[in-house]
Structures are given as structure tokens and as C-alpha cells.
BAMI-557526 format. One record per residue (C-alpha): residue in one letter; x, y, z. Coordinates in nm, 2 decimals. Layout:
BEGIN
 r     xx     yy     zz
 A      X      Y      Z
...
END
This chain:
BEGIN
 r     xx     yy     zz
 X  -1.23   3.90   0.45
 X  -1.21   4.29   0.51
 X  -0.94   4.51   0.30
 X  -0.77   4.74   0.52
 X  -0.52   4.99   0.37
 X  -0.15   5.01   0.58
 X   0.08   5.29   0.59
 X   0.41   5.22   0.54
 X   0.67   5.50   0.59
 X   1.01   5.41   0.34
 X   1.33   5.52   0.49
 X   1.62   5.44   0.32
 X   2.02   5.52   0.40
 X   2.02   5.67   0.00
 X   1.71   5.93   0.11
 X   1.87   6.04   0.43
 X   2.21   6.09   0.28
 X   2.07   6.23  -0.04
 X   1.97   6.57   0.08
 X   2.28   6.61   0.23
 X   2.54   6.55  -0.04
 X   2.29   6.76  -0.25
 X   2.41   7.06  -0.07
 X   2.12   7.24   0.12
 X   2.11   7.03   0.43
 X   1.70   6.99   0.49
 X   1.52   6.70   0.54
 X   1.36   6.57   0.28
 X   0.99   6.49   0.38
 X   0.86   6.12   0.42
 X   0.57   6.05   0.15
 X   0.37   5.78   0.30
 X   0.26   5.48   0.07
 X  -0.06   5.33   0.08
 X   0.00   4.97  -0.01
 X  -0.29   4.68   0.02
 X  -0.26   4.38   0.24
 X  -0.17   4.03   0.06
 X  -0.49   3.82   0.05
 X  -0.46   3.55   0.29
 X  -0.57   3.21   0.22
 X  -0.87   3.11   0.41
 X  -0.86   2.74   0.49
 X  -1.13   2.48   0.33
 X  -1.21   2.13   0.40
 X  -1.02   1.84   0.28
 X  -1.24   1.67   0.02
 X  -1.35   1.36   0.18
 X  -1.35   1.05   0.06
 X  -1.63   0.87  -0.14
 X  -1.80   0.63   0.14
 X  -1.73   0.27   0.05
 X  -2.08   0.14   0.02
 X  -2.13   0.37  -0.23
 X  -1.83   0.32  -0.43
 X  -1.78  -0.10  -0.39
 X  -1.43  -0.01  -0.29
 X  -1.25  -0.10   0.05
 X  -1.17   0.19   0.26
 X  -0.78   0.12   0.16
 X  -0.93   0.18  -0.21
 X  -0.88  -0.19  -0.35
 X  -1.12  -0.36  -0.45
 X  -1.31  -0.68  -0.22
 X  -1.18  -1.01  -0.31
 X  -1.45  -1.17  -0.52
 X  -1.24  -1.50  -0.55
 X  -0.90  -1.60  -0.54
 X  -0.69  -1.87  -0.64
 X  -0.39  -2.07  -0.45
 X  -0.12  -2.27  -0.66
 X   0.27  -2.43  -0.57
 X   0.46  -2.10  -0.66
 X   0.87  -2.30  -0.58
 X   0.97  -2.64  -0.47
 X   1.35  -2.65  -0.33
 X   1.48  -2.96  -0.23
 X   1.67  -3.09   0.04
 X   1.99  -2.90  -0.06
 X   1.81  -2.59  -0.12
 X   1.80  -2.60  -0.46
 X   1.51  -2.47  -0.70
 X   1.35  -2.76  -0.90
 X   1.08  -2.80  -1.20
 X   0.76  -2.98  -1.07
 X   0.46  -3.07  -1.16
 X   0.18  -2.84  -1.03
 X   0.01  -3.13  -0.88
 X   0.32  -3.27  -0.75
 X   0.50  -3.54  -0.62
 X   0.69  -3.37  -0.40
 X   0.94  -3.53  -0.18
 X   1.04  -3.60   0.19
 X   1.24  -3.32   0.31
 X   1.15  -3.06  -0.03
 X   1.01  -2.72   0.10
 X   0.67  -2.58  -0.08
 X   0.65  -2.24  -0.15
 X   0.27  -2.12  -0.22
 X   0.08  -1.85  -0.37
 X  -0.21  -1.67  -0.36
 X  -0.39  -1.44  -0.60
 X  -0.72  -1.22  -0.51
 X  -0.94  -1.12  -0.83
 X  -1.18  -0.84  -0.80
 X  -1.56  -0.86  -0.93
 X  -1.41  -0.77  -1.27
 X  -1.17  -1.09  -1.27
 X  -0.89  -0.80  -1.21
 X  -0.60  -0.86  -0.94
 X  -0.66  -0.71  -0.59
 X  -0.47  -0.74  -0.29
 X  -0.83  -0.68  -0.10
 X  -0.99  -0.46   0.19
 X  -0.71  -0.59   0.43
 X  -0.37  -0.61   0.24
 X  -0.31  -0.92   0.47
 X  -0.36  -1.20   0.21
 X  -0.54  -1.52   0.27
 X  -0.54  -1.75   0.61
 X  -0.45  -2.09   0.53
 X  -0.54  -2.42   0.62
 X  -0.40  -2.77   0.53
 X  -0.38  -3.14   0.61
 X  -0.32  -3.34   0.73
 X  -0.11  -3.21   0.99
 X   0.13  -3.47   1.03
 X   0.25  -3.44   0.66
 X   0.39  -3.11   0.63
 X   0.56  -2.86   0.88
 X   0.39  -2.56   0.78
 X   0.54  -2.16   0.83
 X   0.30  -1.94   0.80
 X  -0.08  -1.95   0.84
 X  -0.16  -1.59   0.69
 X   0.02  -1.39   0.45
 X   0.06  -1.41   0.06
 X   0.34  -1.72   0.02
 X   0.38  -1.94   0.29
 X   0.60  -2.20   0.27
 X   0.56  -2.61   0.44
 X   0.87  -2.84   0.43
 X   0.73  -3.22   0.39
 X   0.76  -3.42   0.62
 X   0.55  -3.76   0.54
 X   0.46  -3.91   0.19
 X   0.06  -3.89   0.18
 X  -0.23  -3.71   0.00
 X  -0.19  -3.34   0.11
 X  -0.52  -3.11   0.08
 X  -0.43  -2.70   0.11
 X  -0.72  -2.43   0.13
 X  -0.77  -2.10   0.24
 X  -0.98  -1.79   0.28
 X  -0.95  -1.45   0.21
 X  -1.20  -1.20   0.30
 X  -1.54  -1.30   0.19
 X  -1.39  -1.46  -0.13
 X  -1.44  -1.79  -0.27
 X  -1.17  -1.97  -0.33
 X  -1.16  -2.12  -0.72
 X  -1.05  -2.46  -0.60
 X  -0.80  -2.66  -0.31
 X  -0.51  -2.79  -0.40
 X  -0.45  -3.21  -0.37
 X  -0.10  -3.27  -0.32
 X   0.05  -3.58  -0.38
 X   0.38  -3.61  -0.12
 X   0.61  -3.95  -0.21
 X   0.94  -4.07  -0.03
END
């Protein structure tokens, strides 16, 4: 950046009228001042972002899913109602499921992954359940049929740490 000196000239209403009310009537002479630019700030590059091969971390910054884990998070019945269950169930005709899903890093530490989008389930058989929800962190299925229910999913290039076996009854 080059320095370049500017000339200002100061005129003020108090150094016009000055020379007047002093009595003899001349102009008082303008000094210039010599005053030095402000230094202007030259732009720099953003600092960019460590590449994710090289790190292990998504582009989002999370950490991959190493594994994950699936579980009955709520059971309501048929008036709506929260009830204590067994993880393993039964579960009842006309009850509503409520599910869960939890991604663990390498380090066994929660992560919601590389997408944010949670795991894609899968379950049956389809006749037993009407399910909401394939994607996403708690979908919920409403049974239908009393039967042996089997729920898995996947999520990222995780391994999931086990499916669930439902038991539904009447």
C-alpha cells in the first residue's frame, strides 16, 4: 500500500469571525495541515476448512456414524395415554410405538452423523403395524395385528448394534 500525504485546509466560522471581532479586519491566513491517510484494510482469504479425509470429520463437522442403536422410546395407548412397558414389549392392538435412534462415533461418543437425517427404517411384517415415518430420528407405528414384530434400520455406513423383536398381543 503506498502512503500519500493530503492537504486539508481547516476553515472554521470561530477563525473567520475571529479576526474581525479582534479589531483590525484582515484575513487571517489558512495554514495547511498535512495529515496521513487511515490505513485501509486489505482483504485476505477466509481460512478454509480442514478437508474431511484428512480430519475423519463429515463436511457438517460431526463425526460418521460408526454404529447406532434403535430402542421403544414411548408406548401410548388407545386413549392417548403414556404407559410403562417392557422394552421388549407386549404391546397392544391399537397402542402407538414411539422409537428412537442413537448414532455413536468411532469413540463410542453421540453423533447425529454426516447427514443430520437420522436413520431409514425398516420393519415387519407389514401387516402388523401402520408405520409413520420411514426416515427421521423417532418414528412412530400404531399396532395393528398381534404377531412377532422385527424393526431395523440404517444409518450412514453404520452398523446397527442389534434389531429389535417385538412381541404385539390383543
Amino acid at each position: 500500500m503506498i502512503r500519500r500525504p493530503v492537504v486539508l485546509k481547516a476553515v472554521m466560522a470561530a477563525a473567520v469571525s475571529l479576526p474581525i471581532a479582534c479589531g483590525d479586519g484582515a484575513p487571517t491566513p489558512v495554514t495547511p495541515i498535512l495529515v496521513e491517510p487511515r490505513p485501509t484494510a486489505m482483504p485476505t482469504a477466509a481460512p478454509t476448512a480442514t478437508p474431511a479425509a484428512s480430519s475423519g470429520l463429515c463436511a457438517n463437522g460431526n463425526q460418521p456414524v460408526a454404529r447406532f442403536d434403535i430402542k421403544v422410546y414411548a408406548v401410548r395407548d388407545e386413549n392417548q395415554e403414556l404407559r410403562e412397558f417392557s422394552p421388549r414389549g407386549p404391546f397392544f392392538v391399537g397402542e402407538t410405538l414411539r422409537f428412537d435412534s442413537q448414532g455413536k462415533d468411532r469413540f463410542g461418543q453421540r453423533t447425529n452423523g454426516c447427514s443430520g437425517e437420522g436413520p431409514r427404517w425398516s420393519w415387519g411384517p407389514d401387516p402388523l403395524v401402520e408405520w409413520n415415518g420411514v426416515g427421521g430420528w423417532m418414528p412412530s407405528a400404531k399396532v395393528l395385528a398381534p404377531g412377532t414384530l422385527t424393526v431395523t434400520a440404517t444409518f450412514e455406513d453404520g452398523s446397527l448394534d442389534f434389531p429389535l423383536s417385538l412381541e404385539l398381543a390383543e
